[in-house]
C-alpha positions in Angstrom: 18.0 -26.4 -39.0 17.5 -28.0 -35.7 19.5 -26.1 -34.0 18.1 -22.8 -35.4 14.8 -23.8 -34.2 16.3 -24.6 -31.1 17.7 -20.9 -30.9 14.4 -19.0 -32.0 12.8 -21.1 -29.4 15.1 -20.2 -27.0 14.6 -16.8 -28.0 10.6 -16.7 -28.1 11.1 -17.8 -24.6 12.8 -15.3 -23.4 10.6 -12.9 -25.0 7.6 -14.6 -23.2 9.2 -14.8 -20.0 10.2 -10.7 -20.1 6.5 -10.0 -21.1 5.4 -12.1 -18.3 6.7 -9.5 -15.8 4.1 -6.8 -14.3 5.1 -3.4 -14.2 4.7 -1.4 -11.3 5.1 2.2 -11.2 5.7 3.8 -8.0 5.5 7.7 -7.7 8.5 8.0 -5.4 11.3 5.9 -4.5 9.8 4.4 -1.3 6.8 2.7 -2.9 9.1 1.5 -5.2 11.3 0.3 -2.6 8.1 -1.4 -1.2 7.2 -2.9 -4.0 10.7 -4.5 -5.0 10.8 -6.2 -1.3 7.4 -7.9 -1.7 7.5 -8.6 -5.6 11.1 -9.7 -6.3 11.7 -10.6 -9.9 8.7 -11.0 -10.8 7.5 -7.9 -11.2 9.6 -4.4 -13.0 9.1 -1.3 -11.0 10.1 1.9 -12.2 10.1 4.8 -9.9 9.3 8.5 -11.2 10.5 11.1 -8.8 13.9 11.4 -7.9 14.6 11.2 -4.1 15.8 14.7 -3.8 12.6 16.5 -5.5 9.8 17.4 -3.5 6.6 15.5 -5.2 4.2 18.2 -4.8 6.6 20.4 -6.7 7.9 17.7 -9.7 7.2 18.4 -13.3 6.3 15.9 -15.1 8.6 14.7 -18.6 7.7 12.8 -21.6 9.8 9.8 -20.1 7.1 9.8 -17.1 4.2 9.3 -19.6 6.1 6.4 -21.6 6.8 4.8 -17.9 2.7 4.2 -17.2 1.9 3.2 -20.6 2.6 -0.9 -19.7 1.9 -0.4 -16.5 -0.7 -2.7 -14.2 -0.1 -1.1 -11.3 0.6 2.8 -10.1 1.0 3.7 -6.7 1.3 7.2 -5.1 0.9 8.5 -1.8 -1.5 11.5 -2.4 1.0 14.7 -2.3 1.3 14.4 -6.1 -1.3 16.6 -7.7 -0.1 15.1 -11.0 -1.1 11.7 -10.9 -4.5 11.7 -12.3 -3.2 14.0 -15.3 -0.5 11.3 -16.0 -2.6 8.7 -15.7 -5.5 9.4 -18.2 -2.7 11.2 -20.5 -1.2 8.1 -21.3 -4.6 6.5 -21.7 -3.5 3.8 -19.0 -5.8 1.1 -17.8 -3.3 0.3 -14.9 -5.0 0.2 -11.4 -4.0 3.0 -9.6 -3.6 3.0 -6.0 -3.2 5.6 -3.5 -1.3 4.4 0.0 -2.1 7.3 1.8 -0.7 8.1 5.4 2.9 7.6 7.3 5.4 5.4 6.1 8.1 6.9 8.3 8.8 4.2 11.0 9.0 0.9 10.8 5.3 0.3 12.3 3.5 2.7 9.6 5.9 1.2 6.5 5.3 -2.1 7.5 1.6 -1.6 7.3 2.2 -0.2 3.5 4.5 -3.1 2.7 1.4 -5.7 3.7 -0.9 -3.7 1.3 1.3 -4.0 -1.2 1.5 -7.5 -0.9 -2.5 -7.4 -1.2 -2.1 -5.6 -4.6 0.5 -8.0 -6.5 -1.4 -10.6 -5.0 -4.4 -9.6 -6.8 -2.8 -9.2 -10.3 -0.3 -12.5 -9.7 -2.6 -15.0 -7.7 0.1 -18.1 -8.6 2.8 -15.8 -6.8 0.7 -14.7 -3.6 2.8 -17.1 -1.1 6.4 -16.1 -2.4 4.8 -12.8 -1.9 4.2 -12.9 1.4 7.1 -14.8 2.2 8.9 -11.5 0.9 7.0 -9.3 2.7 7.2 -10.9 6.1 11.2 -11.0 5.4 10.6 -7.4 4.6 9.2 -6.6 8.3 10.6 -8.7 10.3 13.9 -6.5 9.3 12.0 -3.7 10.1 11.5 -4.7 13.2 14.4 -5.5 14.3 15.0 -1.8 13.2 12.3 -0.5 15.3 13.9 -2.7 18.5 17.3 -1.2 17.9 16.7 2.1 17.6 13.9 2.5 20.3 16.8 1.0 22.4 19.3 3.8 21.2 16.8 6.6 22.1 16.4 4.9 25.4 19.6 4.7 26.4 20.1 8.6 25.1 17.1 9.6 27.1 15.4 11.6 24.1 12.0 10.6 26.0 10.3 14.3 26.5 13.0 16.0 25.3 10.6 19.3 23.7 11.6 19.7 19.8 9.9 21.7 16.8 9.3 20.1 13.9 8.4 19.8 9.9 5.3 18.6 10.1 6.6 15.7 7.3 8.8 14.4 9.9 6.9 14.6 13.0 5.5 11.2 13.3 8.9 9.7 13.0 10.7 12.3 15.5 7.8 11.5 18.5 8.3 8.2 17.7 11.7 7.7 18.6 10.0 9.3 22.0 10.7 13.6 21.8 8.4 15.4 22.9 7.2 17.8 19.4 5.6 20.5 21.3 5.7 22.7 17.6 5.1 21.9 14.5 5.1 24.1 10.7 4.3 23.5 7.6 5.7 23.7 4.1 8.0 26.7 4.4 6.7 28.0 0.7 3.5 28.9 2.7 5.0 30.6 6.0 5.6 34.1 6.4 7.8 36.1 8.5 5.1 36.6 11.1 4.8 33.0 11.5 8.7 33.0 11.7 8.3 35.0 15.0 5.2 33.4 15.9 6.9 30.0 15.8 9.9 31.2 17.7 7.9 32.5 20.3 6.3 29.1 20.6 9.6 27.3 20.6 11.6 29.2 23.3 8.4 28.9 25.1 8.5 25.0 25.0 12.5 25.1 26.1 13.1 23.5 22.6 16.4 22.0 22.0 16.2 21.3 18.4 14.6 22.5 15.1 13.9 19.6 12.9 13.8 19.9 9.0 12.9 18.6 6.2 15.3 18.5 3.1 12.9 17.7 0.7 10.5 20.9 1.6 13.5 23.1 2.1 15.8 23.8 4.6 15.9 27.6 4.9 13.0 28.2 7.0 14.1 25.9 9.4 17.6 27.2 9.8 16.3 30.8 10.9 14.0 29.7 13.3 16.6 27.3 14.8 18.7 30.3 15.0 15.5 32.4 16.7 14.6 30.2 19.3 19.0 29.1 20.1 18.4 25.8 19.0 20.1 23.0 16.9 19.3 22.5 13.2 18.3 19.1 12.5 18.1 18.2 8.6 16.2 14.9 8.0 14.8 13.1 4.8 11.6 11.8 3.8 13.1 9.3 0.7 16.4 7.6 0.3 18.6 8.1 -1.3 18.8 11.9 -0.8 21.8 11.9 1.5 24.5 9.8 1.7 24.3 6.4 3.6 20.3 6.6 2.8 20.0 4.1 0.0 17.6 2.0 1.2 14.8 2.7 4.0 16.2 0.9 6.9 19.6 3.1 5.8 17.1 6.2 6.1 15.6 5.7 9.1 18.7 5.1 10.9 20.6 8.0 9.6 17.9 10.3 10.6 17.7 8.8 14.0 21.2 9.2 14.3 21.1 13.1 13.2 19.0 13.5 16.1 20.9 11.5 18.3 24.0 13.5 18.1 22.6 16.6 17.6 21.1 16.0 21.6 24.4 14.9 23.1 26.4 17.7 22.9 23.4 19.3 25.1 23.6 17.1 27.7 
């Protein structure tokens, strides 16, 4: 008998100690990414689009509805029309929080990263210092990711060189120092007048490269690379899209890394 108390106490534990655990949902694998670094094991974070999707264009699954129902937190970025709908359908009194703006360089993620921090701190106040601790791990490898790969475009010269650009990737591409004298939207909303419109514009600016996004679609892009003569560049917004991606820091220096060789043969 003692030892069967012993067991269902062990048990009832264990039950406590996996209900002690926050959810946090995160609309796209980034947040989620986020949110891991900062909250560790203490909190269970389930992520609803897959990296390869485009948010604005995901449809929603009964799974998606079931993910929010426990949830104390949800975080999206804005692009996901979807979230309010998801929200109130599973009658969710989560706190749902939008982190709106860039996340693609180390600078603009790290900012994120810190706000998450913010959040878990407010729903777990006894774990606000291993918190931070995890976030300023978090950065401080993102840093040393900014330092090395601003070094690499320096030592390629990319400074100036004139490129156009998804506007989705922009911030990350003038970042590493190119000079993204066009820029185009969503391809679903582009015509073929603004194809020759934005061909015009890039043999204008002398631009070398055409840079993509994957997750808004590629097709666009590859015709007006071929319009203007210039290299198709394919980058991606989330990891785990394309191989050697699976984590952020993996993203940002495959991307910068697509760009670096696509400019070397044109030296």
């Amino acid at each position: 008998m003692v030892r069967r108390a012993w067991l269902v106490g062990i048990l009832l534990l264990g039950i406590g100690a996996a209900a002690a655990a926050e959810t946090v949902v995160s609309t796209h694998a980034l947040l989620g990414e986020f949110a891991r670094a900062v909250g560790g094991e203490e909190i269970d974070v389930v992520t609803i689009i897959p990296s390869g999707f485009c948010p604005s264009h995901y449809d929603l699954v009964p799974s998606d509805l079931a993910a929010v129902l426990d949830a104390s937190l949800i975080l999206y970025s804005g692009f996901e029309p979807w979230i309010g709908t998801l929200a109130e359908a599973a009658g969710s009194a989560a706190e749902v929080v939008q982190l709106g703006g860039e996340w693609n360089t180390p600078e603009t993620a790290a900012d994120q990263v810190r706000t998450i921090r913010d959040l878990l701190s407010g729903i777990l106040p006894p774990s606000a210092e291993r918190f931070a601790a995890n976030a300023d791990a978090y950065i401080e490898e993102l840093q040393a990711l900014d330092s090395e790969l601003k070094g690499q475009a320096e030592a390629l010269a990319v400074e100036g060189t004139p490129v156009v650009c998804m506007l989705w990737q922009a911030n990350f591409v003038s970042w590493l120092g190119f000079d993204v004298a066009v820029t185009y939207g969503v391809p679903d909303g582009l015509s073929i007048r603004d194809l020759v419109e934005l061909a015009a514009e890039g043999r204008g600016a002398g631009a070398q490269l055409v840079i993509d996004n994957l997750q808004s679609g590629i097709d666009f892009g590859a015709k007006l690379a071929r319009e203007i003569g210039a290299v198709h560049v394919v980058l991606s917004n989330f990891p785990g899209a394309m191989p050697r991606t699976a984590t952020f820091v993996d993203l940002l220096t495959r991307n910068a890394e697509a760009l670096f060789s696509a400019i070397e043969p044109l030296e």
